[in-house]
N, C-alpha and C positions, 0 to 999 in steps of 0.2 A: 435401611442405611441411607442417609442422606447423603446424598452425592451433591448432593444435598441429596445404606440407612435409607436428593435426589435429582442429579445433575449428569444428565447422555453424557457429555464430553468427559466424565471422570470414571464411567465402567472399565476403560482402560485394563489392567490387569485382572480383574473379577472378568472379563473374558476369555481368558487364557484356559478352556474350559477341558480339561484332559485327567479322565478316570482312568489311568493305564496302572497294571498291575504289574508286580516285577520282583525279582530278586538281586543280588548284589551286581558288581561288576566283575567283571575277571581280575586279577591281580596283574598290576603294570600294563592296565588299561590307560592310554596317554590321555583321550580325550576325554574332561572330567567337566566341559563347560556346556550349557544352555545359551542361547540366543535367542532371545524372543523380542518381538514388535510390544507397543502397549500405544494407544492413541490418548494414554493420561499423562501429563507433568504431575511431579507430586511439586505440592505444595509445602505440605512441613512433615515430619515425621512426631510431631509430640502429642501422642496418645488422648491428652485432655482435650484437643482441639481439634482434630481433623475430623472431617465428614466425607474424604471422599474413598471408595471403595478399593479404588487403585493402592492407594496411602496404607488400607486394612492390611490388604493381600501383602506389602512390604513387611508392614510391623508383625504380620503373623508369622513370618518369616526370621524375622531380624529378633524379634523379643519372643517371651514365653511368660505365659502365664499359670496357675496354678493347674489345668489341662490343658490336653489338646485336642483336637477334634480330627479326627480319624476318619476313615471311607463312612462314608455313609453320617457324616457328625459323630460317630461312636467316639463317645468322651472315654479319655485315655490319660493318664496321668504326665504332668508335665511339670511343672516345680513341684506341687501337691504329689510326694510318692504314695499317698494315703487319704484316706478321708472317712469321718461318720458323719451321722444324718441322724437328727431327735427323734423321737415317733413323732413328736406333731409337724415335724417338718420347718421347723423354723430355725434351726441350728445348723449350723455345718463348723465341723474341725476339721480344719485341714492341716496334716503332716507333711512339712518344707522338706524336700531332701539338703543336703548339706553339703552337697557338691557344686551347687550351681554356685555362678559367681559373671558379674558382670564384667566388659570389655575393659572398665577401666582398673581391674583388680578389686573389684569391692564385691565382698559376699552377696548375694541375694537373702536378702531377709524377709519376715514376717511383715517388718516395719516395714518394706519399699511398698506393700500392697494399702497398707493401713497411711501411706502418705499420697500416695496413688491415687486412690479411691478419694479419698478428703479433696487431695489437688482438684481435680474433677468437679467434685461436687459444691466447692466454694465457687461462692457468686461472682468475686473477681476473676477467675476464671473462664466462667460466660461460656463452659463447653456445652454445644449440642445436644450432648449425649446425655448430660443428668438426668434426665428421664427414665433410663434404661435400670436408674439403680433404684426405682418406686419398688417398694415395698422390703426393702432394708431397712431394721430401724432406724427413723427418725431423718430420711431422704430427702424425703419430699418437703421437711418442715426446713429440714437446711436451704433446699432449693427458694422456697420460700421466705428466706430469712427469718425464720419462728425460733431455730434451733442452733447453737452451735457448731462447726463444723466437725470440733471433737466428738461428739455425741453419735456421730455414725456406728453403725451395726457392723463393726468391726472392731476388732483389738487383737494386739501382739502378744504371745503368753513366752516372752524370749521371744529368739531370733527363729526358729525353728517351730510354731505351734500359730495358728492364725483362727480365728474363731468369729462366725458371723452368724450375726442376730436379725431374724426376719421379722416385718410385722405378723405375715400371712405364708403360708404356704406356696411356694413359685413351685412349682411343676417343672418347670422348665431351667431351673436355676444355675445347673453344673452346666447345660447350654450354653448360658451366659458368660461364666468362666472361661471359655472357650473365646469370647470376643475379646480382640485387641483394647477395648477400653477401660477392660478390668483386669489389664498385665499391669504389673509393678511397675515403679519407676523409682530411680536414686537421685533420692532429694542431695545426695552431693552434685550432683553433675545438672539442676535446675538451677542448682544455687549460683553453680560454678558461669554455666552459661547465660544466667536471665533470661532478656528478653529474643536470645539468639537462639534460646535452645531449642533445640528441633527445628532448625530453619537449612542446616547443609546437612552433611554424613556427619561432618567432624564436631558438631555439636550435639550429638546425641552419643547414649552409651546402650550398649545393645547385651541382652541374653541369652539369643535364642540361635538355632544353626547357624545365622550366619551372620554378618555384619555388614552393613552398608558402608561402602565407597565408590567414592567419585560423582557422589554429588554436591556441587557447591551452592545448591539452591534455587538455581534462575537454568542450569542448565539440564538438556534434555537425553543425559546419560547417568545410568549410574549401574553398579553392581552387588549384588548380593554375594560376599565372599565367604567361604566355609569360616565358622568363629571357631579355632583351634582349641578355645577357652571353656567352647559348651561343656554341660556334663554325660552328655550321650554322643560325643563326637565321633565314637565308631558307628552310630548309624546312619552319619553323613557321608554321604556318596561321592556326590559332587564338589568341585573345586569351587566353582561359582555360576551364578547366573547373568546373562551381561542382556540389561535392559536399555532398549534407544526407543524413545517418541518416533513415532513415525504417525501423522494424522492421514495422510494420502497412503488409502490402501493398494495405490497402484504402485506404490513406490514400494513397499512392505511387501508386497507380492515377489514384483520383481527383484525386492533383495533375498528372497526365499528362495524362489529358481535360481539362481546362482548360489546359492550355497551358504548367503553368508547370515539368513537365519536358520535356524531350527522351528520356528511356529511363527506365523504370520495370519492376523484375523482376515477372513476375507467380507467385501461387502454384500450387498444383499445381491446386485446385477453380477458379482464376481460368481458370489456362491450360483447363478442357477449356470451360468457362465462351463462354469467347472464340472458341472454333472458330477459322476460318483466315481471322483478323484480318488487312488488307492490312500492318500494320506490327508482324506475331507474328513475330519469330526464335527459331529453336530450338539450344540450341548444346550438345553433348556436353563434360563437363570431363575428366582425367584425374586422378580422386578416388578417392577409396575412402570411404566412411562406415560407421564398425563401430563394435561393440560392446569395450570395453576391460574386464575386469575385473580389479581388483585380486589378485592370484596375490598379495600378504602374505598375504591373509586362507584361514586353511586349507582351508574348503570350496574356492573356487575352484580349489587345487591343484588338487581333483580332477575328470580327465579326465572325466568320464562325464556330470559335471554343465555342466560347458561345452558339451559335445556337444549336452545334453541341449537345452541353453539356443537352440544353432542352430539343431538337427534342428526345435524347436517355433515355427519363424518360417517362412511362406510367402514367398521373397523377390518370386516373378515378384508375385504381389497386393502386399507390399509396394511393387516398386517402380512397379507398371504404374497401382495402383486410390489407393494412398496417395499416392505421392509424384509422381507423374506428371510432367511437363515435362521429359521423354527418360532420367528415371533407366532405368539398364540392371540387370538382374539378371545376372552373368556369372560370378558362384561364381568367383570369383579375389578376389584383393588387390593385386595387379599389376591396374593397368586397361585393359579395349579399345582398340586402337585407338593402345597409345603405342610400342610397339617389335614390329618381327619379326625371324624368323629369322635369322640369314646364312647359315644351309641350303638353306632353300627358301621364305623370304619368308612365312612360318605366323604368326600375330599369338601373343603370347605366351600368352595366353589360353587359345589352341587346343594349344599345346604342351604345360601345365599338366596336373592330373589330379585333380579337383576330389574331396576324402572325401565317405563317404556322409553324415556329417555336417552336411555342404552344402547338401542333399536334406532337402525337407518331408516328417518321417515322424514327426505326432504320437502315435501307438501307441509306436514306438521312443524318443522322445523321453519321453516317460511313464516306461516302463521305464526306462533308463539314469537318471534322474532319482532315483527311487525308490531302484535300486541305489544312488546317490551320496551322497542322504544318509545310508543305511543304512550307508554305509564310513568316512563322518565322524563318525558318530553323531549322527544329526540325524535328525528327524522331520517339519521345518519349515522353511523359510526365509523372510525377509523382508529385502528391501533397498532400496535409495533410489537410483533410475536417476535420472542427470545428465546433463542435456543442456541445448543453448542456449536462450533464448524467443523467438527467431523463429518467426511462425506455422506455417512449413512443418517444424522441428524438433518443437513442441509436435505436431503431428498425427501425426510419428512417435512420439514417445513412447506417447500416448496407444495407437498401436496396438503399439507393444511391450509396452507394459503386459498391455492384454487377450492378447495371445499368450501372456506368459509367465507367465503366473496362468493359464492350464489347464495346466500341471506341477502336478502333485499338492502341495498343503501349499509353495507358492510365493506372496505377498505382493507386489507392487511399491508402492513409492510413487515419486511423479515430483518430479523438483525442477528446473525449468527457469529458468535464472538469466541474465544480462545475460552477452554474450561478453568484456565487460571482465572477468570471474570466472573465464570456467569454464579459461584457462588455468591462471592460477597454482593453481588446485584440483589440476588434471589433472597438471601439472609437479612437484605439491607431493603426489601421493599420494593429496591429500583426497577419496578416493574409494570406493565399494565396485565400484558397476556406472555405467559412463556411456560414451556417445553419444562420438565422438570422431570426427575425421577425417583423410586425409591428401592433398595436392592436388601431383601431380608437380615434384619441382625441373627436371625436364630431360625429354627425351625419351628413358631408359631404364630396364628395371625394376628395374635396384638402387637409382633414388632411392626406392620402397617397400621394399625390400627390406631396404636397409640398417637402416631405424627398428628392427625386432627381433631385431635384434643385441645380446648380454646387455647392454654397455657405452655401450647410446644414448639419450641422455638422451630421446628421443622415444619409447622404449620402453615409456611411463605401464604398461603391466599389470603389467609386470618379470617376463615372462617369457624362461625361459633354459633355451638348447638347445647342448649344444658341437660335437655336429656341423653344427646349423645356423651356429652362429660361420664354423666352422672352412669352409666350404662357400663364407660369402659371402667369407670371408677369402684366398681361393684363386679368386674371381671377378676380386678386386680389385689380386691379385699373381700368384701362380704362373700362373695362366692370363690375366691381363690383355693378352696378346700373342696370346691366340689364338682368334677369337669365338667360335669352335664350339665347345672349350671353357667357354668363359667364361660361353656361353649354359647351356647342359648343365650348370655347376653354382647358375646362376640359379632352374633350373626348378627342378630337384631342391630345391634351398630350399625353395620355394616350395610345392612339396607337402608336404614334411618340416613345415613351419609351420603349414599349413592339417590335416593329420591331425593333429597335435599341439593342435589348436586356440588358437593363440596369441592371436589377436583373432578375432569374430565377423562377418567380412564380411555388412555388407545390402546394398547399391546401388553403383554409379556414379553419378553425378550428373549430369541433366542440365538446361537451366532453358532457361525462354522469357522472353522481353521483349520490351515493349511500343516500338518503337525509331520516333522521328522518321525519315520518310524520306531529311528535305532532310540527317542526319548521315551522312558518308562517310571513308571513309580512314582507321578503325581500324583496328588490326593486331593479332587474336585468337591466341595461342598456347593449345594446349588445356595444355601444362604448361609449368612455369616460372612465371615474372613474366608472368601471361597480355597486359597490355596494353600498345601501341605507341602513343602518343597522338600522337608525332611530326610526322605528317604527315596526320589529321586535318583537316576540316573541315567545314564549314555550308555549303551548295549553295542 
């Protein structure tokens, strides 16, 4: 998931990291609200455009798609009260329940998914995410303007019957269903709003538990209010959730000890701060947080100096002494913990085969340095590392900084800017070296894998490899039928990427928070649309 999917300042709500299990409330129970911190502004709420994970966690919230994803991801029906599956696995029908119905009175239909999906996938458009819908018939040929956008592997059979045509086999498909950028949307209310829509609360129309208000777009409050409208609204708990920015987790802390939140993230110096506070959770994400640079710029082309750039970063002190609250050092880019084998149940990680690049070796790191600018013709370098101003990003830079200034005749300057910025920076090129992230769409590892593919607009470095193309392109077709292969040219990617130094993996991510006992009944996914607010409640 591009936060720029990979962007620190926008994990925001996708930290809010709480597996609590639970049952109802008591009847004429008064307090029905949540209070939580999130260090993300959202940006927009319109499903075709957004990249940032905070913005998922809303709309997973706020809309509904044909499932839902449950404890553990367990897909669960959500408009879809039904479904079958071809043998060969390239069909799905999906049976619409008849009850749903959007905020502004309008049915939910077959058609909002089959205008949904097309919105998305049309090139004016220009969403991030078209990617995700590779191996739907005729996707990718739209993406590429070969095809019509009508031609998609989709069609309405009525308002109530939805049917979807694969080229290949996805494994993972009903996963998918499950992310916010394959929920429906009502082409009255895009029409209705243009160029506004999805830009406050009151230009979007919402289907799912709740509804968003009191966001007017530019400001740094808003709430998730129970939607009276849902069609399972006896199993919404909660009145609302009331979400405020707060980037200074000292202030978030301190509005927790006073009462007046329920969950406040703490930082890396808070959490060792806190020791084993009766209401500390610690929760692992399926992230990656790297280094992106800009391969326009010629030095970067060169191999030796990106190496040089990793070899001179300690990750285990990075992620153990800097950045603390469960970040993992695991030398991948695929993360711990999201897929394994179908061999032998091996986590992807351990299948992987990490370059020496990987490995803290500033002697080698020095040299290869030296070599690098010596092949550019360069004696020096200076550039301007971008990354988000959250306190826990600012404490990384700063320690990127001093790592990468003992490379001989190397310079950083830091620029850490508001996460409303650092997307369109990153989207837009405006970069040399910067901080970037990416936070699983699903539970497998081509949703990282697929971002550095020469053609993916999440690609921010622009780096390009044809055998790696060609590698994941046969992940996701020729071998899409068969895991062990499919697996097997996953891996190989993945090393192919990682020895070629596409991006500079530092950490996994992991966070602790400050969490209200009496809150229960969230539903934590470590990838995807991490949270289930659903069935939620105050004890």
């Amino acid at each position: 998931m591009h936060l720029s999917r990979g962007v620190a300042a926008l994990a925001g709500v996708a930290s809010i990291a709480l597996i609590l299990a639970g049952c109802g409330q008591k009847s004429g129970q008064a307090n029905k609200t949540i209070k939580t911190s999130t260090d993300s502004e959202l940006t927009t709420v319109d499903p075709s455009k957004t990249t940032a994970v905070g913005t998922f966690n809303v709309l997973n919230n706020v809309d509904e798609g044909l499932v839902r994803l449950g404890k553990n991801s367990k897909v669960e029906p959500g408009i879809a009260k039904s479904w079958t599956v071809s043998k060969d696995g390239k069909t799905y029908t999906y049976n619409l329940r008849k009850g749903a119905k959007w905020s502004n009175g309008d049915p939910v239909t077959a058609k909002d998914f089959v205008y949904s999906w097309q919105r998305t996938l049309n090139p004016k458009t220009a969403s991030q995410y078209g990617y995700l819908f590779s191996g739907i018939k005729n996707a990718d040929k739209i993406q590429n303007k070969k095809a019509k956008v009508s031609s998609l592997g989709i069609k309405a059979g009525g308002n109530y019957k939805l049917t979807v045509t694969l080229e290949q086999r996805i494994p993972y498909f009903n996963l998918l269903m499950g992310f916010p950028v394959f929920f429906p949307q009502d082409a009255k209310a895009v029409n209705k709003y243009g160029n506004d829509y999805g830009t406050s609360a009151k230009t979007q129309v919402y289907n799912g538990p709740f509804t968003l208000t009191g966001w007017t777009g530019t400001n740094n409050k808003w709430t998730l209010k129970k939607n009276t409208d849902y069609w399972d609204k006896k199993a919404v708990k909660l009145d609302d959730i009331k979400f405020s920015v707060q980037p200074d987790s000292s202030t978030s802390l301190n509005l927790y000890n006073q009462g007046k939140l329920d969950m406040s993230q703490l930082s890396a110096t808070q959490a060792k701060q806190m020791g084993n506070k009766k209401d500390m959770i610690s929760r692992k994400q399926s992230s990656n947080y790297y280094i992106a640079v800009n391969q326009k710029n010629k030095v970067f082309k060169n191999l030796k100096i990106r190496q040089a750039m990793s070899m001179i970063i300690n990750r285990k002190t990075l992620a153990n002494k800097v950045m603390g609250g469960g970040a993992i050092d695991n030398n991948s880019f695929v993360s711990e913990g999201l897929a394994v084998s179908p061999k032998n149940g091996t986590d992807f990680t351990k299948d992987t085969t990490a370059p020496a690049s990987m490995t803290y070796n500033p002697t080698k790191a020095k040299q290869l340095f030296k070599e690098g600018l010596q092949e550019v013709g360069r004696s020096s370098l200076h550039f301007t590392l971008l990354n988000s101003d959250g306190s826990d990003q600012k404490q990384l830079s700063e320690y990127l900084q001093s790592a990468l200034q003992k490379l001989p005749g190397l310079t950083v300057t830091l620029n850490n800017i508001p996460g409303r910025s650092i997307l369109s920076r990153q989207a837009d090129g405006q970069f040399t070296v910067t901080v970037a992230n990416w936070f699983a769409d699903f539970s497998d590892p081509i949703t990282f894998l697929n971002i550095l593919t020469s053609n993916n607009p999440s690609n921010i470095s622009g780096w390009k490899n044809s055998e790696y193309d060609s590698l994941i392109k046969a992940s996701n077709a020729d071998d899409g039928s068969n895991a062990n292969a499919r697996w097997d040219d996953m891996v190989k990617a993945q090393n192919l990427a990682l020895k070629d130094q596409a991006i500079i993996p530092l950490y996994q991510s992991g966070e602790k928070w400050m969490v209200n006992s009496k809150v229960k009944g969230i539903v934590y996914n470590t990838a995807g649309a991490n949270y289930n607010f659903k069935e939620a409640y105050v004890k």
